[in-house]
C-alpha atoms as an extended CHARMM CRD file, in Angstrom:
* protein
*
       118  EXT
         1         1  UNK       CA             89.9020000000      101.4030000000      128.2830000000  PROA      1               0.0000000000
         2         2  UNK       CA             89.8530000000       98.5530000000      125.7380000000  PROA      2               0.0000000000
         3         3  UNK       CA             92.3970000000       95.5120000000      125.5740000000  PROA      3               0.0000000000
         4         4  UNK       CA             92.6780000000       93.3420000000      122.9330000000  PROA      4               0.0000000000
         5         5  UNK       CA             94.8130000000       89.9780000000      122.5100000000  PROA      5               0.0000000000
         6         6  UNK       CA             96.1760000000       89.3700000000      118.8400000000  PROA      6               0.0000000000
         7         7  UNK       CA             96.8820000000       86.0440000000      117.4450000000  PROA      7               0.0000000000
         8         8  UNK       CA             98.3640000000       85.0620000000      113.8450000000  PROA      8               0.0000000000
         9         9  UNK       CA             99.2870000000       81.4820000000      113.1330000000  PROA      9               0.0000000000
        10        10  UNK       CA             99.0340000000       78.7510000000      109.8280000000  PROA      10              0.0000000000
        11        11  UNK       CA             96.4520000000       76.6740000000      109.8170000000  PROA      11              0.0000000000
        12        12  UNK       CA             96.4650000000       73.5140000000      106.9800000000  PROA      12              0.0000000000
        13        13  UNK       CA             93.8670000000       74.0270000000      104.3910000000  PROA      13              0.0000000000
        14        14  UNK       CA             92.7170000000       70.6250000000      105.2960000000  PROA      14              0.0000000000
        15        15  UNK       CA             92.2370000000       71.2990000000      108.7740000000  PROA      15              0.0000000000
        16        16  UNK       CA             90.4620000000       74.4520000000      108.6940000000  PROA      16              0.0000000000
        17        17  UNK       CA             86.9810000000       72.8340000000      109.5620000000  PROA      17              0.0000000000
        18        18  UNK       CA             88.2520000000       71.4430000000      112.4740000000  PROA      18              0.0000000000
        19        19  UNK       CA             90.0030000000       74.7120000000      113.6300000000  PROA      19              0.0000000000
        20        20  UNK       CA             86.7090000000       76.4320000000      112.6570000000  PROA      20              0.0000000000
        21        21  UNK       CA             85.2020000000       74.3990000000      115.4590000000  PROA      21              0.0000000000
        22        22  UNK       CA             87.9760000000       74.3450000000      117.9720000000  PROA      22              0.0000000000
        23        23  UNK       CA             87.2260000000       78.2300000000      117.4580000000  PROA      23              0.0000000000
        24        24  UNK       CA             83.7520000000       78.6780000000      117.9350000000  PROA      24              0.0000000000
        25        25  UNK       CA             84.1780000000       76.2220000000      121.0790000000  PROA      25              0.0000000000
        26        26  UNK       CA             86.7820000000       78.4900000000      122.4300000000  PROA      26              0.0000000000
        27        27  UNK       CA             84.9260000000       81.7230000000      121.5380000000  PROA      27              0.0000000000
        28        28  UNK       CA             81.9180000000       80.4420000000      123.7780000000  PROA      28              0.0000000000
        29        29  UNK       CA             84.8110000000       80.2430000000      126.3590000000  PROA      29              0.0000000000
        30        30  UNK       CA             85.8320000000       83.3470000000      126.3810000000  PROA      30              0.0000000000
        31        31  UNK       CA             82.5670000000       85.0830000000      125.8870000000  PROA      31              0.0000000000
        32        32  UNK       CA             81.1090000000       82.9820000000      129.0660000000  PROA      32              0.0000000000
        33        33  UNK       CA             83.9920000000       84.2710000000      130.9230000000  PROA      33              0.0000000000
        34        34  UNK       CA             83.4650000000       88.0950000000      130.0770000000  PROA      34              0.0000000000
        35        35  UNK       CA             85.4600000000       88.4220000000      126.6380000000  PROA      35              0.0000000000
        36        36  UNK       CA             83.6480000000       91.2390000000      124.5430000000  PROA      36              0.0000000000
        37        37  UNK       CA             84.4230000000       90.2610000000      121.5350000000  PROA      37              0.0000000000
        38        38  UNK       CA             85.9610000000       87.4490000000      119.6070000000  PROA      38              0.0000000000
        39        39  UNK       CA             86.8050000000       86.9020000000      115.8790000000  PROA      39              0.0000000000
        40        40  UNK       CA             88.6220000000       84.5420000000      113.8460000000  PROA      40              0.0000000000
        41        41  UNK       CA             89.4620000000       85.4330000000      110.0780000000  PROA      41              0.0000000000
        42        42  UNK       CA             91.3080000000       83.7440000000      107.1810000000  PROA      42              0.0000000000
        43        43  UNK       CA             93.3170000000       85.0480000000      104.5360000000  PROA      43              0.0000000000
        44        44  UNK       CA             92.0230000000       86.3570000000      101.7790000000  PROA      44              0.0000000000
        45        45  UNK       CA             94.1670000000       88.9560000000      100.0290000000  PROA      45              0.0000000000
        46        46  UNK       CA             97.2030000000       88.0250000000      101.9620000000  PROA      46              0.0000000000
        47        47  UNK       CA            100.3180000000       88.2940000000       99.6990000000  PROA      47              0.0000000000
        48        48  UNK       CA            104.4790000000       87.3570000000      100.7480000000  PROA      48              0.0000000000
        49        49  UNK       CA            105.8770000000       90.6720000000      100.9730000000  PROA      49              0.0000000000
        50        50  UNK       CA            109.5030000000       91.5430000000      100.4660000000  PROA      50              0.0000000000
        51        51  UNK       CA            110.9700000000       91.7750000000      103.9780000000  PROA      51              0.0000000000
        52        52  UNK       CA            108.2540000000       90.9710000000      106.0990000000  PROA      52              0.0000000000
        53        53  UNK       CA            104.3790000000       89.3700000000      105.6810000000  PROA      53              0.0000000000
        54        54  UNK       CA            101.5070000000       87.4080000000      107.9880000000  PROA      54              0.0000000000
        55        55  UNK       CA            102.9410000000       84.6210000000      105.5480000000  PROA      55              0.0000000000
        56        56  UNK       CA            106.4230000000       84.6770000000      106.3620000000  PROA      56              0.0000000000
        57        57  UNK       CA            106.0620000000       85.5870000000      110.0920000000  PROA      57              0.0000000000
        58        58  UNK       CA            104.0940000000       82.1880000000      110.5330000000  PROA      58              0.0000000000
        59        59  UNK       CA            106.2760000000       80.5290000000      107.9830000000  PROA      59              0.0000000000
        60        60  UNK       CA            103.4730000000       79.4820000000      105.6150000000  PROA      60              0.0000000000
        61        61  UNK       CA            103.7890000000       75.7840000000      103.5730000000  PROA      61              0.0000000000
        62        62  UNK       CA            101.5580000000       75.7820000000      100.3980000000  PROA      62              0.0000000000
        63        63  UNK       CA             99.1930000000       73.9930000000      101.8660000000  PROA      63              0.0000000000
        64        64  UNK       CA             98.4050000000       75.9690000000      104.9190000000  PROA      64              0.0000000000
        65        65  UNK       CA             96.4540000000       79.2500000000      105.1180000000  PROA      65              0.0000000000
        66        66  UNK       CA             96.4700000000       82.3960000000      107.8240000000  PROA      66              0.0000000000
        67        67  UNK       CA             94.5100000000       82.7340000000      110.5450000000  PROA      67              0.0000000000
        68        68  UNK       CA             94.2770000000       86.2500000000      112.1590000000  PROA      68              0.0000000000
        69        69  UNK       CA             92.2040000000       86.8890000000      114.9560000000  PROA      69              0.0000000000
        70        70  UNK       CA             91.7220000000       88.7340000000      118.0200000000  PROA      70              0.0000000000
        71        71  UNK       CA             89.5410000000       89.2580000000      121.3730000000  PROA      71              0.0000000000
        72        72  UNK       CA             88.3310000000       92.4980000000      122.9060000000  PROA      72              0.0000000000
        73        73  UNK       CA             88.3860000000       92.9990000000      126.7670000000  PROA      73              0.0000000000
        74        74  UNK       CA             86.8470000000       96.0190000000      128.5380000000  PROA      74              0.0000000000
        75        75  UNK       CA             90.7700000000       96.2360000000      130.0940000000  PROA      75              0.0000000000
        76        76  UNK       CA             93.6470000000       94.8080000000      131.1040000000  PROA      76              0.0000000000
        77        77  UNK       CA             92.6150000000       93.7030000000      134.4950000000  PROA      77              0.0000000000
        78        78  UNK       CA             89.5800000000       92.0690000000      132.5890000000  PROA      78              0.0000000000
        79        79  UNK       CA             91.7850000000       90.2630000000      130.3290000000  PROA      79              0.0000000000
        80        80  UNK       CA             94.1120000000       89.0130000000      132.9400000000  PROA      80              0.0000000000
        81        81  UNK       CA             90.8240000000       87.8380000000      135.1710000000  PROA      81              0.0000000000
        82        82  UNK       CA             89.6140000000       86.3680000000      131.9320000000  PROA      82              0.0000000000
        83        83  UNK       CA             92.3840000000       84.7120000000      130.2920000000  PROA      83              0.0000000000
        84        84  UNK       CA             93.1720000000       82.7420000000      134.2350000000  PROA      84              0.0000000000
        85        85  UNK       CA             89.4550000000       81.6060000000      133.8620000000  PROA      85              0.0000000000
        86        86  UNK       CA             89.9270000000       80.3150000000      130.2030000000  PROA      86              0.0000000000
        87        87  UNK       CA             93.2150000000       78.7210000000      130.7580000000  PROA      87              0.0000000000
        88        88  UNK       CA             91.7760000000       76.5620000000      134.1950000000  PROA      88              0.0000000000
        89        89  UNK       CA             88.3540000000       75.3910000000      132.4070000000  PROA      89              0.0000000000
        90        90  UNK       CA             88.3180000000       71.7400000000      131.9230000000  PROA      90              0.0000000000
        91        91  UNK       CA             87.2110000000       71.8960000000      128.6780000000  PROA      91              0.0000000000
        92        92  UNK       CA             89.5890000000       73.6810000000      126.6320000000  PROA      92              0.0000000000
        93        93  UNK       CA             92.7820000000       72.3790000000      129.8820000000  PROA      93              0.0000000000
        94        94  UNK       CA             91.8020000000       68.9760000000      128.4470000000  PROA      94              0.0000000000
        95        95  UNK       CA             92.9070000000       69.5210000000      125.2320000000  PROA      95              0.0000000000
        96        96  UNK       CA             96.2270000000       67.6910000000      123.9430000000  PROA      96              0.0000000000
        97        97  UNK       CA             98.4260000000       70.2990000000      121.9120000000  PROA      97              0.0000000000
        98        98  UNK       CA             99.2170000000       66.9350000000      119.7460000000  PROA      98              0.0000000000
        99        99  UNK       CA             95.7240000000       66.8910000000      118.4620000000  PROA      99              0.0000000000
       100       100  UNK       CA             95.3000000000       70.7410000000      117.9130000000  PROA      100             0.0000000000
       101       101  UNK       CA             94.3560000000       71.3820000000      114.0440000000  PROA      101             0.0000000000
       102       102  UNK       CA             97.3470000000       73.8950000000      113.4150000000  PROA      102             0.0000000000
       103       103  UNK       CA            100.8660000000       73.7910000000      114.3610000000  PROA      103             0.0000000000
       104       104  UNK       CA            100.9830000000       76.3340000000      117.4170000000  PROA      104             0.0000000000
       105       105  UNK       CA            104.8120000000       76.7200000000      117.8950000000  PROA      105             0.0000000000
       106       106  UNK       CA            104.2750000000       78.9430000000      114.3040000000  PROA      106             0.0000000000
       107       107  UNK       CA            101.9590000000       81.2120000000      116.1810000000  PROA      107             0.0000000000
       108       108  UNK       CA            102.2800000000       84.2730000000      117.8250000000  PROA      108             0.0000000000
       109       109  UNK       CA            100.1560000000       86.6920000000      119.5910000000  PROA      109             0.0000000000
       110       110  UNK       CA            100.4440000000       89.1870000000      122.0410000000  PROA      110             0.0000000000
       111       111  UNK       CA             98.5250000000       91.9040000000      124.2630000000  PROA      111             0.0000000000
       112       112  UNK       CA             97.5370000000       95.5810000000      122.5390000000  PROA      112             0.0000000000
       113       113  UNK       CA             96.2280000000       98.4140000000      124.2130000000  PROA      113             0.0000000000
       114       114  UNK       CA             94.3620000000      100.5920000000      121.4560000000  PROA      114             0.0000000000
       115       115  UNK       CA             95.4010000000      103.8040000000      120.4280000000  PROA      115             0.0000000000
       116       116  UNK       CA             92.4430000000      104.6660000000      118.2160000000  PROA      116             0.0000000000
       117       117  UNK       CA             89.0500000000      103.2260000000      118.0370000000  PROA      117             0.0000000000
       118       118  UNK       CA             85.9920000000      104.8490000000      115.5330000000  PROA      118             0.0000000000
């Protein structure tokens, strides 16, 4: 069955070029490596809510926008082989967190097995 690995996290409007090809570098990555999918969106009807909102969870400044994305994996085990692979490739190890286009300790992701797929 299916995996997928969920990511939400600002990104400043300024920067989003730069993130946009940080991204496509990285999707390469993960594609080379056996990733089935991978997609990177910004906000576009994206509103604070009341208690909760992709805005609030990532603590949004006016300036900054939401990134949502997520990769598809044919499982688990192909994640985990996948993700090791990513993680140890010199070009994407080499990069400093400092220089990253978006401020990553606002991000969060986390693993999802699928309940329903059409």
């Amino acid at each position: 069955m299916a995996y997928v690995d969920g990511f939400v996290l600002p990104v400043p409007k300024d920067k989003l070029d730069a993130y946009r090809k940080l991204a496509r570098k990285a999707g390469k990555i993960w594609k080379e490596y056996g990733a089935l999918e991978y997609v990177e969106c910004v906000a576009d009807d994206v509103q604070p809510g009341k208690l909760t909102s992709f805005p609030q969870a990532v603590k949004l400044k006016p300036d900054e926008v939401v990134v949502f994305s997520w990769i598809v994996y044919a499982s688990r085990a192909q994640r985990d082989k996948i993700n090791a692979k990513v993680m140890a490739d010199p070009r994407l190890a080499s990069m400093d967190p400092k220089s990253m286009p978006f401020d990553g300790k606002r991000m969060f992701w986390g693993g999802f097995k699928p309940i329903v797929t059409m």
